[in-house]
C-alpha positions, 0 to 999 in steps of 0.5 A, spaced: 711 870 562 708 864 566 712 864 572 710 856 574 706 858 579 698 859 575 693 857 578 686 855 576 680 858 578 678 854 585 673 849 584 666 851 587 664 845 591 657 843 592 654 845 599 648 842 603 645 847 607 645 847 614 640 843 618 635 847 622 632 845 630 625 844 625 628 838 621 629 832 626 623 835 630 615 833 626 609 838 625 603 837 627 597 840 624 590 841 626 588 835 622 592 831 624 595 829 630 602 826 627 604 830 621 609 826 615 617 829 616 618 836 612 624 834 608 628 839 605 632 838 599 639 842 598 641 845 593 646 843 588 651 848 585 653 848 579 662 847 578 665 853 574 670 850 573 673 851 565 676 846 560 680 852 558 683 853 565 691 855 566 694 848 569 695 847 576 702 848 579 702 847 586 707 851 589 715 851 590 713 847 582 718 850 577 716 849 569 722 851 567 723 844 563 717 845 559 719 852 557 725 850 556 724 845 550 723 851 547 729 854 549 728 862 551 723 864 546 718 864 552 722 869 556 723 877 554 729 878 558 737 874 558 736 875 566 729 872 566 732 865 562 738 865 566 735 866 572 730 860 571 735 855 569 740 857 575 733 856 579 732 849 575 740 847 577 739 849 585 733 845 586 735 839 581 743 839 580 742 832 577 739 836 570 747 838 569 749 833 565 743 832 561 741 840 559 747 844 560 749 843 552 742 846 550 743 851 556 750 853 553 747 854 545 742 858 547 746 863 550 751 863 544 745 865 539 743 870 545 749 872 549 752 877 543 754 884 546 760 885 552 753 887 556 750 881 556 756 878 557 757 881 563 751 880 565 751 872 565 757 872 569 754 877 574 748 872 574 752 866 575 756 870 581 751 872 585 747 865 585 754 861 587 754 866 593 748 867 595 745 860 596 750 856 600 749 849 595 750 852 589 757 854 589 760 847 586 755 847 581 756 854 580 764 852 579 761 846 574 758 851 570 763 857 569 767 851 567 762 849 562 761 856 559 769 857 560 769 853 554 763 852 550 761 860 549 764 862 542 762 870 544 769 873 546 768 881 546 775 886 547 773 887 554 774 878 556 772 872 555 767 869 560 773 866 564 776 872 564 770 877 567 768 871 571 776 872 574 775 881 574 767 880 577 772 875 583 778 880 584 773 885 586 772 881 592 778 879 593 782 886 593 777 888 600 778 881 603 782 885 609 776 890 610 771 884 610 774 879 614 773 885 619 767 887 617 760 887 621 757 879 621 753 880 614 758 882 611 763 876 613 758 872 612 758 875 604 766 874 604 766 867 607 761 865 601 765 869 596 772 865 599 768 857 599 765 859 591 773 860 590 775 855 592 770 851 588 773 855 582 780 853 584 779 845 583 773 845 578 776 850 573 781 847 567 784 852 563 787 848 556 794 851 554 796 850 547 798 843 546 792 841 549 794 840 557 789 842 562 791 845 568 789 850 574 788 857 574 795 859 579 791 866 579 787 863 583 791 859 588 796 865 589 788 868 591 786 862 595 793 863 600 791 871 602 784 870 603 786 865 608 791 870 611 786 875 612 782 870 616 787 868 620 789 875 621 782 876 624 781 870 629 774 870 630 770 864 630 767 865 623 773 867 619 776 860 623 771 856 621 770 857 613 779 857 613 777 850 616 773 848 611 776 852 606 783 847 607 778 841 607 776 842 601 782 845 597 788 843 602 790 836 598 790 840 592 793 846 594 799 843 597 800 839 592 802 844 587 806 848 592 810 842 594 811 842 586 814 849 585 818 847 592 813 851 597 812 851 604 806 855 604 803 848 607 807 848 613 806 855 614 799 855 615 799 849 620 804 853 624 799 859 623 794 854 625 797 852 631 799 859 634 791 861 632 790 856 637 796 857 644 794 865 643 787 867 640 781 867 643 777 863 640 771 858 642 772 851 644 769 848 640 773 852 634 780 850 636 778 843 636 775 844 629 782 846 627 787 841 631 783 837 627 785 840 621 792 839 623 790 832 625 787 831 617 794 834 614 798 830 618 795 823 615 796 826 608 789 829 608 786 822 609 789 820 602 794 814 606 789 808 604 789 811 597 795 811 596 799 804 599 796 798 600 792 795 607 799 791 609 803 797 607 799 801 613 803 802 619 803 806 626 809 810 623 806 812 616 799 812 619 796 816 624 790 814 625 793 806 625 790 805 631 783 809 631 779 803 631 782 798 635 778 796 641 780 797 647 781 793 653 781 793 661 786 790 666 785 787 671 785 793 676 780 797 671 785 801 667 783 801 659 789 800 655 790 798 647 794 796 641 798 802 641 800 802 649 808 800 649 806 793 653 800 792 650 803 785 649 804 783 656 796 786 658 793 782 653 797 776 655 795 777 662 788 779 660 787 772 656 789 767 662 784 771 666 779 770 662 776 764 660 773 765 653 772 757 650 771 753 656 767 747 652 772 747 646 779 746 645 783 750 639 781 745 633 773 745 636 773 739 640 768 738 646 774 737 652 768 733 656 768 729 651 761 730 648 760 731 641 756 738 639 750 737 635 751 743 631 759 740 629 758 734 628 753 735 622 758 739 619 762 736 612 769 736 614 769 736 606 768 743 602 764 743 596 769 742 590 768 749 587 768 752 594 775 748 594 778 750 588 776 758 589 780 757 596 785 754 593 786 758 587 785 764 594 792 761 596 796 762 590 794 769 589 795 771 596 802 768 596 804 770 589 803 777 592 806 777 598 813 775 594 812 780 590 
């Protein structure tokens, strides 16, 4: 099997042989004082290069689309072909759409026993949580395969290996998150790779609705107790990132069983961070969190209007409001109870149009060059947009 890497034979390149002292200096001999410059004629060398010559490819280069078109007939093992096109999907995760249906028939003309099954699935989980980049593309395509692979042997469908393969894992999550730095590195991939599946994984029930696997989302909330039951940074850091990625949905679905779990866990937060002994840096990482959660996962714009946002049901309502200074330096900003009265005084200490009153008129008297040029008059397209922009804005601040 080619493995994209072949390289042609080196091209042989013509060399000029080295010039010696006696070149550039002439020679005389007994007949004449002066003798005519000797000049030497390199060899010319002759390519060895073949028109039959392997096509180059330079490294890192993966032929896999080319062998592809072929399907596997090119590959002599199941394990080489999928491997190829994991591979293929790390470094050029946009191909997904465009090849993962002739990926999938392939597999069906060639997955036909419980071995090869799970071998496939064994495959897709090792390449999920051993390259940091491919656990949500990993997910896709567990879901893509989940319901598109026609084998399903008496040992479990794809989706039910993949769920057995995962819980082998989960049952020494206690021992992992206590476990040496490589270890608690697997375990933290395994946990991120789990968390994809939990969102991108559907399953389809009989009337055709499409819901998430709840083995999963009763997975997700004990691996999180098995990291915050060992506060050490790493374990901290992927149960942040864990709650960032999958936090909305988790607590949206235990809010709908009537849960509190979401809470729980923010209280577990904030003890993590009064008691354990964690870095600076990592307890910030979790008020944070905290600070996400409370604005609803960052979903407050996404669901009420701009006009509707307000200090009381947005946090972050006042994050990017300007800050100013008193007259006796101290900052102060919208949200300061007398910002009002600081403004006011700040405006009659400053003066910031000295040349123009409120409608633009030069208080001296002189005409400004620039506005007396302008047209008082707008076009009447720009009118009739303007005009229509009133109504609109009116109709809806009624509604």
């Amino acid at each position: 099997m080619s493995d994209g890497f072949d390289r042609a034979p080196e091209q042989a390149r013509p060399q000029r042989a080295p010039p010696s002292p006696q070149d550039n200096i002439p020679q005389q001999n007994s007949e004449s004082a002066m003798a005519k410059p000797q000049v030497v004629v390199a060899p010319v060398l002759m390519s060895k290069l073949s028109v039959n010559a392997p096509e180059f490819y330079p490294s890192g280069y993966s032929n896999y689309t080319e062998s592809y078109e072929d399907g596997c007939e090119d590959y002599p093992t199941l394990s080489e072909y999928v491997q190829d096109f994991l591979n293929h999907l790390t470094e050029q995760p946009g191909s997904f759409e465009t090849e993962i249906e002739q990926f999938a028939e392939t597999l069906n003309g060639w997955v036909t026993t419980d071995d090869s099954l799970q071998e496939l699935v064994e495959l897709i989980y090792q390449q999920a949580t051993s390259i940091p980049n491919f656990s949500y593309m990993g997910a896709r395509l567990c879901n893509y395969l989940s319901h598109h692979l026609t084998i399903s042997p008496q040992s479990g469908n794809f989706r039910q290996l993949l769920l057995k393969r995962c819980r082998t894992e989960y049952e020494v999550r206690d021992q992992a998150a206590k476990g040496d730095e490589g270890t608690r590195k697997r375990f933290h991939a395994f946990v991120l790779f789990l968390g994809e599946l939990y969102l991108n994984l559907e399953i389809k029930g009989t009337n055709g609705q499409v819901t998430r696997a709840d083995i999963l989302q009763v997975g997700l909330r004990e691996l999180l107790n098995a990291l915050f039951s060992n506060p050490m940074d790493d374990n901290l850091i992927c149960a942040v990132k864990l709650l960032k990625l999958t936090g909305s949905v988790l607590e949206d679905a235990w809010k709908e069983k009537g849960k509190n779990d979401m809470e729980e866990i923010i209280q577990r937060i904030e003890n993590v961070v009064l008691d354990a002994n964690c870095s600076r840096d990592v307890k910030q990482m979790l008020l944070k969190l905290v600070e996400l959660r409370s604005s609803n996962w960052g979903r407050v714009h996404a669901t009420s209007t701009y006009r509707e946002a307000t200090p009381e049901n947005d946090p972050n309502y006042f994050m990017n409001e300007p800050t100013f200074y008193t007259s006796d330096g101290v900052p102060f900003t919208a949200a300061d109870p007398d910002y009002q009265e600081k403004y006011q005084e700040l405006l009659e200490r400053e003066d910031f149009f000295p040349d123009y009153e409120e409608n633009g008129t030069d208080l001296s008297g002189a005409g400004d060059p620039y506005l007396d040029d302008i047209d008082d008059e707008m076009d009447p397209e720009i009118e009739e947009a303007y005009e229509k922009f009133c109504l609109e804005s009116e109709r809806k601040l009624k509604q």
